[in-house]
SEGU-804500 format. One record per residue: residue in one letter; x, y, z of N, C-alpha, C in turn. Coordinates in Angstrom, 1 decimal. Layout:
<drenros>
+-----+--------+--------+--------+--------+--------+--------+--------+--------+--------+
! res !    n_u !    n_v !    n_w !   ca_u !   ca_v !   ca_w !    c_u !    c_v !    c_w !
+-----+--------+--------+--------+--------+--------+--------+--------+--------+--------+
!   a !      X !      Y !      Z !      X !      Y !      Z !      X !      Y !      Z !
...
+-----+--------+--------+--------+--------+--------+--------+--------+--------+--------+
</drenros>
This chain:
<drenros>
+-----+--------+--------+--------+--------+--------+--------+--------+--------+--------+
! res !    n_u !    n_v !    n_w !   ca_u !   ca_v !   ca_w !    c_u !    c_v !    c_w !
+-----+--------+--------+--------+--------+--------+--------+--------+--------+--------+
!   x !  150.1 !   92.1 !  124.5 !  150.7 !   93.4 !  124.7 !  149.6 !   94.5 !  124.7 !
!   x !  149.5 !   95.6 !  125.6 !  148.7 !   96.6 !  125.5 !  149.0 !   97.7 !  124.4 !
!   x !  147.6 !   98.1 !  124.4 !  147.8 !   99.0 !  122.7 !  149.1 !  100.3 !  123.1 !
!   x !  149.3 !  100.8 !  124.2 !  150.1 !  101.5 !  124.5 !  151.5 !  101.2 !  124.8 !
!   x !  151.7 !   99.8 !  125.1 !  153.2 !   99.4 !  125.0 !  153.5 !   98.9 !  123.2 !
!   x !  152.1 !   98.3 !  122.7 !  152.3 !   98.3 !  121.3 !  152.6 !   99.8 !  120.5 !
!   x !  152.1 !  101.1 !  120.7 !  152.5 !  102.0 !  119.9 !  153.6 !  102.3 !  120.5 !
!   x !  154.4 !  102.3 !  121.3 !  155.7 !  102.9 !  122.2 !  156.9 !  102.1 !  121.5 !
!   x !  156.8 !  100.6 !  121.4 !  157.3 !   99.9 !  120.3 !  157.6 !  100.2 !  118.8 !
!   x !  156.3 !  100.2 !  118.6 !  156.1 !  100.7 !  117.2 !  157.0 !  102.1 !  116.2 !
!   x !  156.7 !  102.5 !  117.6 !  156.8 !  103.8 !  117.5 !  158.7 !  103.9 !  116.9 !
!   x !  159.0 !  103.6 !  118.1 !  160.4 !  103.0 !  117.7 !  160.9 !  102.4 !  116.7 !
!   x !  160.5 !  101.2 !  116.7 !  161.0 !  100.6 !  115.3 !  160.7 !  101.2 !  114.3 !
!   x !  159.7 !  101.9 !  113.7 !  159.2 !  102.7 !  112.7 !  160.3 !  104.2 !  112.4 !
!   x !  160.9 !  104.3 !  113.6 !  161.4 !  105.4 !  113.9 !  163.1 !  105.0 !  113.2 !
!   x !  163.4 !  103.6 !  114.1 !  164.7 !  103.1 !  113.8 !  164.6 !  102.8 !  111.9 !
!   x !  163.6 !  102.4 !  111.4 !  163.6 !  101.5 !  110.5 !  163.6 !  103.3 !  109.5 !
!   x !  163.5 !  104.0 !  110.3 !  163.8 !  105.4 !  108.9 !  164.8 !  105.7 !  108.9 !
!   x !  165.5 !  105.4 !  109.9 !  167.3 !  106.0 !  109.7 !  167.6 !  104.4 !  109.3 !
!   x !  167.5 !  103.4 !  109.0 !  168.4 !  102.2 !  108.0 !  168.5 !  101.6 !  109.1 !
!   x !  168.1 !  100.9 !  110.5 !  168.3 !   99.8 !  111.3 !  167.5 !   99.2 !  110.7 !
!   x !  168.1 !   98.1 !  110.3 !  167.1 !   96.6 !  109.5 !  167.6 !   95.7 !  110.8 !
!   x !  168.5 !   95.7 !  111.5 !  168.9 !   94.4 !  112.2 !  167.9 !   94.9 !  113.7 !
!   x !  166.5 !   94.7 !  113.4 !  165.8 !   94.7 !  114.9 !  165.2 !   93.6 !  114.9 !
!   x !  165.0 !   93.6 !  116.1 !  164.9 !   91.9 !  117.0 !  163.7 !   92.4 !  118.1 !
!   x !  163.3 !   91.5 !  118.4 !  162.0 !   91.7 !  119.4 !  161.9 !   90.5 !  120.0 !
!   x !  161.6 !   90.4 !  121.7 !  161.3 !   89.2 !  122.6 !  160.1 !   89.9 !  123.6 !
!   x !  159.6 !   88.8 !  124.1 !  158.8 !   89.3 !  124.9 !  158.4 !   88.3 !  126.5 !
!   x !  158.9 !   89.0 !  127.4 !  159.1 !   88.2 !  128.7 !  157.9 !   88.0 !  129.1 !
!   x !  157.1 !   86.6 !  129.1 !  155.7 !   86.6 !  129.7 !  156.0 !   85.0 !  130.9 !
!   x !  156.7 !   85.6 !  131.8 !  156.4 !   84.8 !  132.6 !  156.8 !   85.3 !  134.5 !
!   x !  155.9 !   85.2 !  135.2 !  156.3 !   85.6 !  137.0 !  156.7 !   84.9 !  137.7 !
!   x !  157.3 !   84.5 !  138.4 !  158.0 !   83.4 !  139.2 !  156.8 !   82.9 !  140.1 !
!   x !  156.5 !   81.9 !  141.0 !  155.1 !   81.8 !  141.3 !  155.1 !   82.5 !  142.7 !
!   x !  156.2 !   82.6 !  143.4 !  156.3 !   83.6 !  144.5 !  156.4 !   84.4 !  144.1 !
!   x !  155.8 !   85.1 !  143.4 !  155.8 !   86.7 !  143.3 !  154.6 !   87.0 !  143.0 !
!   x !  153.8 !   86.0 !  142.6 !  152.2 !   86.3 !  142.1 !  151.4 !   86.8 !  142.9 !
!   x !  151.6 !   86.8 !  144.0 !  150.8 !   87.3 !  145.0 !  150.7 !   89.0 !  145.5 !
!   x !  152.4 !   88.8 !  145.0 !  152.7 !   90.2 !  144.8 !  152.4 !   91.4 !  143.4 !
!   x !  152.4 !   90.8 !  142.4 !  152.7 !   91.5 !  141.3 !  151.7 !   91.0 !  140.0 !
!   x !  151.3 !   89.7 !  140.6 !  150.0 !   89.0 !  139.7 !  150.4 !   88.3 !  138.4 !
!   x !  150.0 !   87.8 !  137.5 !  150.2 !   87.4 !  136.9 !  151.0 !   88.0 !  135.4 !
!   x !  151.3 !   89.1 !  135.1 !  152.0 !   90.0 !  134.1 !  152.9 !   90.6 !  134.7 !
!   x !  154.6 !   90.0 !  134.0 !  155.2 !   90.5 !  134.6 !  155.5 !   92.1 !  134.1 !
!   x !  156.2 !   93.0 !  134.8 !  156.2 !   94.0 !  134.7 !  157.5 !   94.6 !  134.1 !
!   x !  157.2 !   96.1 !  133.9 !  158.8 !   96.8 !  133.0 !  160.1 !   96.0 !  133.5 !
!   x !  161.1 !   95.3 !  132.9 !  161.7 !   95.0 !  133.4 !  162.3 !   94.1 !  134.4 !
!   x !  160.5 !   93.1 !  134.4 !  160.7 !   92.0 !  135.4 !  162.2 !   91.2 !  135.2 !
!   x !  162.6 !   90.9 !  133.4 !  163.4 !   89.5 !  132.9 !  164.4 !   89.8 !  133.4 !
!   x !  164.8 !   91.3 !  133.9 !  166.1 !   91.6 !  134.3 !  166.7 !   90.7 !  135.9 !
!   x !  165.6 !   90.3 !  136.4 !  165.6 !   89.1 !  137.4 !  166.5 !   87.9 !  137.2 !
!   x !  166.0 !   87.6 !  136.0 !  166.6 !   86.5 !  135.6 !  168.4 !   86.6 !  135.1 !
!   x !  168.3 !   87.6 !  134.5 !  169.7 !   88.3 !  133.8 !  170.5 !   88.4 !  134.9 !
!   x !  170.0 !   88.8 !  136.1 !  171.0 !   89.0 !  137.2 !  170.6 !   88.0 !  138.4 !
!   x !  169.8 !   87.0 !  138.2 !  169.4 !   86.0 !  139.6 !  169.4 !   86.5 !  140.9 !
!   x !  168.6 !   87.9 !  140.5 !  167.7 !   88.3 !  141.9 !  166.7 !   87.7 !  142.6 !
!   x !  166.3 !   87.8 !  143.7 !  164.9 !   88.0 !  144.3 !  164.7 !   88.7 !  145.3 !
!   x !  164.0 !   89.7 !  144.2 !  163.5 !   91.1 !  144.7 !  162.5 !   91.2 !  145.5 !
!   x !  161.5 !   90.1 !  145.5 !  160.4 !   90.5 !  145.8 !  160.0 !   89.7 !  146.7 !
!   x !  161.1 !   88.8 !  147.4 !  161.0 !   87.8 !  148.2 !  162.0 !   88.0 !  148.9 !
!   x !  161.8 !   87.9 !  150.5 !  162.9 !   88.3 !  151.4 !  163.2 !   86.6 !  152.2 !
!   x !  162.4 !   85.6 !  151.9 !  162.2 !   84.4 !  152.7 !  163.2 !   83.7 !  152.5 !
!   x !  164.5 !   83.7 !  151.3 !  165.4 !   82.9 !  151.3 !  164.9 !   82.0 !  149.5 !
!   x !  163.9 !   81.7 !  149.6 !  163.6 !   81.0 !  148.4 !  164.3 !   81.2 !  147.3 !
!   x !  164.8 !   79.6 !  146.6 !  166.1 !   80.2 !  145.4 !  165.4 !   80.1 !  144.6 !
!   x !  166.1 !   79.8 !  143.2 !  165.5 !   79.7 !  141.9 !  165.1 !   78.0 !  141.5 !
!   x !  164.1 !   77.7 !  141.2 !  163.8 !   76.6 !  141.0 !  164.0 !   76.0 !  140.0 !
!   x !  163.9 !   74.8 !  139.4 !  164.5 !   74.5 !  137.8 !  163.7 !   74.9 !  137.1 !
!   x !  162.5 !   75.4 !  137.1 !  162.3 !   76.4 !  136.1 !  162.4 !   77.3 !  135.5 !
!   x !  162.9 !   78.3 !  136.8 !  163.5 !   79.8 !  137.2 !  164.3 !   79.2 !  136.4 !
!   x !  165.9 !   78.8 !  136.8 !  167.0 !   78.5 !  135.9 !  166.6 !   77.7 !  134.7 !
!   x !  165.7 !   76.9 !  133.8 !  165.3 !   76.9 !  132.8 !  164.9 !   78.7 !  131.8 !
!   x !  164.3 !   78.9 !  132.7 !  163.9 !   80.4 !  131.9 !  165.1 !   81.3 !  132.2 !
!   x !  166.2 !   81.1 !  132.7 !  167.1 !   82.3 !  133.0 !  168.2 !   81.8 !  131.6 !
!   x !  168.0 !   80.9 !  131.6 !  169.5 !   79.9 !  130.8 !  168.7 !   80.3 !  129.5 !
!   x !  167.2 !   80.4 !  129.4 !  166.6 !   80.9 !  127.7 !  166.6 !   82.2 !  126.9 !
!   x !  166.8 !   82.7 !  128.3 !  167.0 !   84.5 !  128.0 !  168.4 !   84.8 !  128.0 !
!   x !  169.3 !   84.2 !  128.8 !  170.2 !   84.1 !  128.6 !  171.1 !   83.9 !  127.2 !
!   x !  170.7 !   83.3 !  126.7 !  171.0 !   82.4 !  125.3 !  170.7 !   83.5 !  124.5 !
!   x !  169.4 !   84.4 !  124.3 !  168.8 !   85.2 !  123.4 !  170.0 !   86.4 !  123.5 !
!   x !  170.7 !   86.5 !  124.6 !  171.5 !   88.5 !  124.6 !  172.7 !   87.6 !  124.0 !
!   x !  173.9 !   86.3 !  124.3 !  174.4 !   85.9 !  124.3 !  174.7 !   85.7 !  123.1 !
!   x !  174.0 !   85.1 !  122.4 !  174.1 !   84.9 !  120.3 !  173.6 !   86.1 !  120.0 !
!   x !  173.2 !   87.1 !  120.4 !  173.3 !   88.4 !  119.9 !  174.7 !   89.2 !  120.0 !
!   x !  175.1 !   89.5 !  121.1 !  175.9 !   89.6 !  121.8 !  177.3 !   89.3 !  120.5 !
!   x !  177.2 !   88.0 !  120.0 !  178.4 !   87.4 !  119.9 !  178.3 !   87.9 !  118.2 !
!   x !  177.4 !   88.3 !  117.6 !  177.4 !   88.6 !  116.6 !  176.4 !   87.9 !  116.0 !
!   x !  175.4 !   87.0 !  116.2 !  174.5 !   86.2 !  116.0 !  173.0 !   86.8 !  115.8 !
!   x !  172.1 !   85.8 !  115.0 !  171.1 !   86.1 !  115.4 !  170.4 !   86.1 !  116.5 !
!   x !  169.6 !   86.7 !  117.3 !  169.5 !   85.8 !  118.5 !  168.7 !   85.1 !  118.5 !
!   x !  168.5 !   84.0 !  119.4 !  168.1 !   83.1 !  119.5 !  168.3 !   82.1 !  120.5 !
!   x !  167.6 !   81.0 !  120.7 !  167.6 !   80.3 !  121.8 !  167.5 !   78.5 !  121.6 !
!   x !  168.1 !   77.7 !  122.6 !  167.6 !   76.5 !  122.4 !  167.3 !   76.4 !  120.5 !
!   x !  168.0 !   76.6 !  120.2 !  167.8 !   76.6 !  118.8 !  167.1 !   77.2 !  117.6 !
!   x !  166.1 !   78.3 !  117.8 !  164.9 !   78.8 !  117.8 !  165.5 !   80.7 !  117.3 !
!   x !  165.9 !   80.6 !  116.1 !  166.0 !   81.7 !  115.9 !  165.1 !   82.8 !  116.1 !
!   x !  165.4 !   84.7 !  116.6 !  164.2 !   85.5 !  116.2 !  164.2 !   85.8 !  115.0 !
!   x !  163.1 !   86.0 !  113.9 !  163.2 !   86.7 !  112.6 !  163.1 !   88.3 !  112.5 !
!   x !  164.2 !   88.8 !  112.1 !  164.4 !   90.5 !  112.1 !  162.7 !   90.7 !  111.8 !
!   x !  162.1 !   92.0 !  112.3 !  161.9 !   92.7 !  112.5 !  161.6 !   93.7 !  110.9 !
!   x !  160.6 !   93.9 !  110.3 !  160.9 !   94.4 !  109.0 !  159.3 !   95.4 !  108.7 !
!   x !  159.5 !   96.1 !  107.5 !  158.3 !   97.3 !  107.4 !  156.9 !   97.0 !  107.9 !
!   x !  156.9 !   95.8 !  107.7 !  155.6 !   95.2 !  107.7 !  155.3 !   94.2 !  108.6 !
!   x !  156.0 !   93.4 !  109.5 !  155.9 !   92.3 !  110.0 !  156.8 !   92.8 !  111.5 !
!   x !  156.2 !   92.2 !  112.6 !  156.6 !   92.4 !  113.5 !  156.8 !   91.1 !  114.7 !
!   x !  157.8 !   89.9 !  114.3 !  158.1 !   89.0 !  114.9 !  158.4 !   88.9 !  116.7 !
!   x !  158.3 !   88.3 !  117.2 !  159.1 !   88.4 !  118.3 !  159.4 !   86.5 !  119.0 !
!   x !  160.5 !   86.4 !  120.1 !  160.3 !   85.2 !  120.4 !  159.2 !   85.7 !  122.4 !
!   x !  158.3 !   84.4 !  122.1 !  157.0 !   85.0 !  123.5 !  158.3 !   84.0 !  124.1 !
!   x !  159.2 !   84.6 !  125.5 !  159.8 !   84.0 !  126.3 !  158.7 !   83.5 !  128.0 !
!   x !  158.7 !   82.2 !  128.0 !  158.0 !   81.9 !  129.2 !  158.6 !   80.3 !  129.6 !
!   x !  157.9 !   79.4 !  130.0 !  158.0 !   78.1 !  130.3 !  158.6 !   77.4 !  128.9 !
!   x !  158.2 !   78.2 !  128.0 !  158.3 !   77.0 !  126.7 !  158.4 !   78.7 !  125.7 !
!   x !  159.7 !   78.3 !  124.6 !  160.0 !   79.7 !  123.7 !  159.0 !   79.3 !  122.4 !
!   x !  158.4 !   80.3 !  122.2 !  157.5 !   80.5 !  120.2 !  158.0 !   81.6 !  119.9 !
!   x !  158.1 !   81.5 !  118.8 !  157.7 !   82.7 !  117.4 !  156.6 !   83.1 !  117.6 !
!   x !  155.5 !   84.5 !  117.7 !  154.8 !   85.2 !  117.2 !  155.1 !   86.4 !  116.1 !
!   x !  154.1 !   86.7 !  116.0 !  153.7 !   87.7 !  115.3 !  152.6 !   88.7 !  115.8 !
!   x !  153.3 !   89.8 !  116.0 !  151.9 !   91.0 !  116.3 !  152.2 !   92.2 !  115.4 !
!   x !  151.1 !   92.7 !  114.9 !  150.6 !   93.5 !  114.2 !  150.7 !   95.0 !  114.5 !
!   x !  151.5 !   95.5 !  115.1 !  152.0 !   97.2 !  115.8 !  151.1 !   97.9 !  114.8 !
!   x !  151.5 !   98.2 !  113.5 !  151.4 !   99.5 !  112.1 !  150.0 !   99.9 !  113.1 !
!   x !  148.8 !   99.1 !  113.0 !  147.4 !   99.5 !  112.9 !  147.5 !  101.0 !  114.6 !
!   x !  148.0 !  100.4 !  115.4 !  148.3 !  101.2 !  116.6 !  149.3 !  102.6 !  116.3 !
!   x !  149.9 !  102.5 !  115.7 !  151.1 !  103.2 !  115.2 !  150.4 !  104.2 !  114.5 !
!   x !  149.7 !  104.0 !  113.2 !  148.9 !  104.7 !  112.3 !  147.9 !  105.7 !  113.4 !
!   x !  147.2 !  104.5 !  113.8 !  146.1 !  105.3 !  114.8 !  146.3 !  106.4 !  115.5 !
!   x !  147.6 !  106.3 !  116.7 !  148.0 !  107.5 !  117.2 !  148.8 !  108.2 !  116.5 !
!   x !  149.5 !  108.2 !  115.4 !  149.9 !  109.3 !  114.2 !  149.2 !  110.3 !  114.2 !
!   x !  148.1 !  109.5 !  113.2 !  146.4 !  110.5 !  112.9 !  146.1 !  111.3 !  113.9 !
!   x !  145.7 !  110.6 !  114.7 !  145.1 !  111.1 !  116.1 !  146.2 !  112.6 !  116.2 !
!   x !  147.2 !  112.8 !  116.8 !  148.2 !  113.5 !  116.5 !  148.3 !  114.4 !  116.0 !
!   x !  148.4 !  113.8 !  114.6 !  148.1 !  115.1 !  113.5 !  146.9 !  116.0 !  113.2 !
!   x !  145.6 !  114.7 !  113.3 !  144.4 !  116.0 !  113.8 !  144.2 !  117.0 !  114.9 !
!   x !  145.0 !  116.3 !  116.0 !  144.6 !  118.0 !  117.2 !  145.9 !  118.3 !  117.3 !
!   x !  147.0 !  118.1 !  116.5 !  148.2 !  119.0 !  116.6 !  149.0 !  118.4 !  118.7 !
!   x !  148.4 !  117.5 !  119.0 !  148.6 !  116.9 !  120.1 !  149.6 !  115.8 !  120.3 !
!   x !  150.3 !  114.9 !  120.9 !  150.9 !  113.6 !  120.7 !  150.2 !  113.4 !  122.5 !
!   x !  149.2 !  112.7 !  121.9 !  148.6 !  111.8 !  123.4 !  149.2 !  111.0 !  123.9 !
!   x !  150.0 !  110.1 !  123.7 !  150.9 !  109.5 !  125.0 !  152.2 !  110.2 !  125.4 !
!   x !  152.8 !  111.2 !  124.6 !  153.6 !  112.0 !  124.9 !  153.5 !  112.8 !  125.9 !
!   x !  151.8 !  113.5 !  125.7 !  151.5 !  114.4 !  126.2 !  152.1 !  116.0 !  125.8 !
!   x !  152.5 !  116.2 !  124.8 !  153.1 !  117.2 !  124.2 !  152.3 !  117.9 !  122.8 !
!   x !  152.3 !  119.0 !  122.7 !  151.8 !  119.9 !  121.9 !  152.8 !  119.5 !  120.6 !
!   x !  152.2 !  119.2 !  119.3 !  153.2 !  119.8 !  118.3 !  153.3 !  120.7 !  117.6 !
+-----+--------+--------+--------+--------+--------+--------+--------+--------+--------+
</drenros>
């Protein structure tokens, strides 16, 4: 994740976790269909997974369907809104996410194959605070405070 989609995150949960949301969840879509690589490269982009959620293809006009990996990865993400959805943790193929808490920042990496990570937001979060608060600025906002 880039340091700027990490503080935009951060930013959020830090934000949620002050008004009392403890139930946050975090996934992270890292995978491009291989017809599209040519177009869009290897990182998929804001809102690529929503392909999957709705079995588009956007970016292909040649007819090409979804292959059994496409429907492996759509049936994984799938599973994740679905046991949420229903009142669940979410989770997949068996593979719970772990909430999300002051300090720790879990997510499931969704691609070919689902993991647990862990990344470390606060250090990003802290940094553009400070930053912030010394020129009275919010640099990715772009706004005066």
């Amino acid at each position: 994740m880039s340091i700027k989609v990490k503080t935009a995150i951060g930013t959020e949960i830090q934000a949620k976790y002050g008004f009392g949301w403890r139930d946050q969840y975090m996934y992270v879509f890292n995978y491009v269909r291989p017809q599209d690589r040519n177009l869009i490269g290897n990182s998929p982009g804001h809102g690529y997974e929503l392909l999957y959620l709705c079995g588009l293809n956007i970016y292909t006009n040649n007819g090409i369907s979804n292959t059994t990996e496409d429907n492996l990865i759509q049936n994984n993400l799938a599973q994740i809104f679905v046991s949420h959805i229903k009142g669940q943790n979410p989770s997949s193929n068996g593979i719970s996410i772990p909430k999300v808490t002051a300090t720790t920042t879990p997510y499931m990496l969704v691609s070919t194959d689902l993991s647990i990570d862990t990344t470390n937001i606060r250090p990003a979060v802290d940094f553009w605070n400070q930053l912030a608060a010394d020129y009275q600025f919010d640099f990715l906002q772009q706004i005066n405070l």
